[in-house]
Structures are given as C-alpha cells and as structure tokens.
C-alpha positions in Angstrom: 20.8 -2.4 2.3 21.0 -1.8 5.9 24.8 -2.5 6.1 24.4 -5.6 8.5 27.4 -7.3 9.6 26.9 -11.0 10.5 28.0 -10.3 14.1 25.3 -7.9 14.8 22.6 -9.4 12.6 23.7 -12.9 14.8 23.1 -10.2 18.1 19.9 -9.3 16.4 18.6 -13.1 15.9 19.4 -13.7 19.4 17.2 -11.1 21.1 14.5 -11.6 18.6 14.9 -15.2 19.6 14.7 -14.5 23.8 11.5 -11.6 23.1 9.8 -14.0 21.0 10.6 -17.6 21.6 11.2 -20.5 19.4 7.8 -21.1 18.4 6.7 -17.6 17.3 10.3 -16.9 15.5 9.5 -18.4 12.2 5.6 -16.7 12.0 7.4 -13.5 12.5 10.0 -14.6 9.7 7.2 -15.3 7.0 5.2 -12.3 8.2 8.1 -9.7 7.8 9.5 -12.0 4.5 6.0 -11.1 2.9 5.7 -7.9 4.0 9.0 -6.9 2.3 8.0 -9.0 -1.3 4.8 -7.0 -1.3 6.7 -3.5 -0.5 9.1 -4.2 -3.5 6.1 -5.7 -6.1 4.1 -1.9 -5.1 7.3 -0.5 -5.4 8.1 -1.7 -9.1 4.9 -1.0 -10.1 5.0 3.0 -9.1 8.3 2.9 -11.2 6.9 1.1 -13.9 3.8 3.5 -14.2 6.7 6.4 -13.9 8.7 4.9 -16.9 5.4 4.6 -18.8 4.2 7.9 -18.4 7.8 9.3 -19.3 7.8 7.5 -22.1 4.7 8.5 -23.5 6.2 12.1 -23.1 8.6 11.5 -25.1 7.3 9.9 -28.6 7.1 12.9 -31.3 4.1 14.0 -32.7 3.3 12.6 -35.9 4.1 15.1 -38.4 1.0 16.8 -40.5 -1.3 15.4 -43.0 -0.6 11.7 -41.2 -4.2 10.5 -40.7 -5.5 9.3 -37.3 -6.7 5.9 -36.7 -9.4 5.6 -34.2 -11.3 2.7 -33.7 -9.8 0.7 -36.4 -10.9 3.0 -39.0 -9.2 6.3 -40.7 -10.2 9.8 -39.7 -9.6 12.1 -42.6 -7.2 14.7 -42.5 -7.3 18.3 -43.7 -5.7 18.5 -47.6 -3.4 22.0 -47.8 -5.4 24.6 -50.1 -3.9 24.7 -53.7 -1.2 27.7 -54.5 -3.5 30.4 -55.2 -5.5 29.7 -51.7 -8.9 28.0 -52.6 -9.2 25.0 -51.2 -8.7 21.4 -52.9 -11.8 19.6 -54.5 -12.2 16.3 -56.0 -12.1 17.5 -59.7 -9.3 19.2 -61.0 -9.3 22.5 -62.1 -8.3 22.6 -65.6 -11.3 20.2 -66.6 -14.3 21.2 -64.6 -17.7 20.6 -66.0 
C-alpha cells in the first residue's frame, strides 16, 4: 500500500516508540487499527451503493403490454386498438347485442 520496507517501517516503530513511550504505543496502535477498519467498511459501502446504482441502470425495460405489479397487485395495461383503429372491448365484434 504504502511500499514499506521492514527496515524503514522498523525505523518508523522506533521513533514512534521514543515520541510516545511504551505505555501509550499500543493505545495509539488500536486507535489508528480502528480508524483504518472503519475507513475501509465507509469505503465498501460508497462502492457498493456505486455498483447498485449501476446496476439498476443497466436492467432493460420490460418490453410493452407486460403489466406492472405494484403493491402486490396487477395494474392493467393498455390493450393495442383492433386493425381498423377502434379500440378493443370486452365483446367481440362479430356478435354484438
């Protein structure tokens, strides 16, 4: 990540361990350890919501005449008008009373 060697993260432990002392060196440890769990949890999270939302960009729309559901139930869709343009009733036309 940072491209650390051991001999200057070993220089880096030592000063740490001179500023700080031995008895605040392990508080500072947990402190920085959760600091850095918490960064990478909020950062998954942003890229989650990003994969999500480009996801839901890329489903096709259903194609026409599929009806909706919305709230458990069916809403109705539009029927195409007949050939000659009038629109489609219950009763067919041959028959009508």
């Amino acid at each position: 990540m940072f491209n650390i060697g051991p001999t200057e993260l070993l220089v880096i432990l030592v000063i740490a361990l001179l500023v700080f002392g031995p008895k605040r060196l392990p508080e500072i440890g947990r402190t920085i350890g959760k600091s850095m769990r918490e960064f990478r949890r909020a950062s998954e999270e942003i890229r989650d919501e990003f994969r999500f939302d480009l996801d839901a960009e890329d489903e096709p729309a259903p194609p026409p005449g599929t009806p909706k559901v919305i709230d458990g139930t069916y809403e109705p869709t539009a029927r195409p008008p007949h050939e000659d343009g009038s629109p489609e009733t219950g009763s067919s036309a041959a028959g009508g009373a």
